[in-house]
N, C-alpha and C positions, 0 to 999 in steps of 0.2 A: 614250500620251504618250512622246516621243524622252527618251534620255538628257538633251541639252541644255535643254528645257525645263524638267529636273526641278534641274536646276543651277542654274536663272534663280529658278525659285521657292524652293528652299532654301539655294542660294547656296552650293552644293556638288556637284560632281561623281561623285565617287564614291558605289558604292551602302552602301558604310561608314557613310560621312557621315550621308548620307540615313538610314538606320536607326538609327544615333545619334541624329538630329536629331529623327527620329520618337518615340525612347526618351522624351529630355528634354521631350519635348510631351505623352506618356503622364504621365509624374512630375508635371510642373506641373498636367496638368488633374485629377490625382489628389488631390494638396496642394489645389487651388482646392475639390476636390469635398468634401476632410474639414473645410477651416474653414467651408462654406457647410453643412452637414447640421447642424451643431450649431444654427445660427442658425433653418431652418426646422422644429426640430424645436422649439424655445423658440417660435416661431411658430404654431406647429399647439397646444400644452401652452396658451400663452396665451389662443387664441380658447377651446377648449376647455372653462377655468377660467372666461371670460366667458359662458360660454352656458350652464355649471353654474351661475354665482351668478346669472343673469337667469331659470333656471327655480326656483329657489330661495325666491326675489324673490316670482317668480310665485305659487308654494304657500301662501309662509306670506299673503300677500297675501289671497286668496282664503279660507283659514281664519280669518283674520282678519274679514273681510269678512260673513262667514257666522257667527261668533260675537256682532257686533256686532248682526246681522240679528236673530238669536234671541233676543238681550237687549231688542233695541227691541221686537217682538214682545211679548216679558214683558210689558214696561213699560207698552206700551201697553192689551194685557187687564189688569192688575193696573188700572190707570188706569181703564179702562172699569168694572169692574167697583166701582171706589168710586163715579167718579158715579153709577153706578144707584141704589148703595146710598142716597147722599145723594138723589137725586131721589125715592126711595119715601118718604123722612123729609121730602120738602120740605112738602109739603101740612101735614103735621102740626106742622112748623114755620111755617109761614104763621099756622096757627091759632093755634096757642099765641100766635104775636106779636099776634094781634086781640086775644085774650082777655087779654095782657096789658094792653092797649093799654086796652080797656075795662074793667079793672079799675081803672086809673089815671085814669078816663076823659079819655083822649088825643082828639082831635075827629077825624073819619074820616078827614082829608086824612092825619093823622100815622099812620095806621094803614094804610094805602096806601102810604104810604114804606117806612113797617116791613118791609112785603110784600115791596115791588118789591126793596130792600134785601137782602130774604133771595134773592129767586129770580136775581137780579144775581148774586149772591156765587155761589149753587151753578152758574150759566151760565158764571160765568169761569170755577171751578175745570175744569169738562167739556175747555172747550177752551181 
């Protein structure tokens, strides 16, 4: 590049100038570099802190999930394990209702209700 062109583009002829003018270009883009690092280091801190509390999120979520699981689990063999109980007593509950029935003597239709009455009730309890 000739002298002259370099005077066209910084507008100055001497190589003074030009190194001057190169100075104040080092400074400014120095100044532009330190208030931009603060900005993309708050940047970088931010997704960071977002990707900490979404795995976060995630764990307790999942232990969550899994203690819920183990309870319903309980619930459900504790639950299972009444109806059986009640279904091994149902028979002997049907009977007893006959025998009540025909103690009072109740006419067979009401003693068939009595029944169905009892094996209804221990069917809903099941499910």
């Amino acid at each position: 590049m000739k002298l002259d062109q370099r005077a066209v583009l910084t507008g100055s002829s001497s190589p003074e100038q030009i190194r001057a003018d190169i100075e104040e270009t080092r400074e400014l883009l120095a100044r532009i570099a330190d208030k931009l690092t603060p900005r993309a280091l708050l940047t970088a801190q931010a997704k960071q802190a977002i990707d900490d509390a979404r795995a976060a999120v995630a764990d307790r979520a999942g232990e969550v999930l899994d203690t819920v699981s183990d309870r319903a689990g309980d619930v459900v063999d504790a639950v299972s394990d009444r109806a059986d109980e009640i279904a091994a007593k149902a028979p002997g509950a049907v009977s007893q209702a006959a025998d009540e029935a025909k103690a009072r003597k109740l006419p067979l239709g009401a003693m068939v209700l009595a029944g169905a009455a009892i094996v209804g009730g221990l069917a809903a309890r099941r499910s």
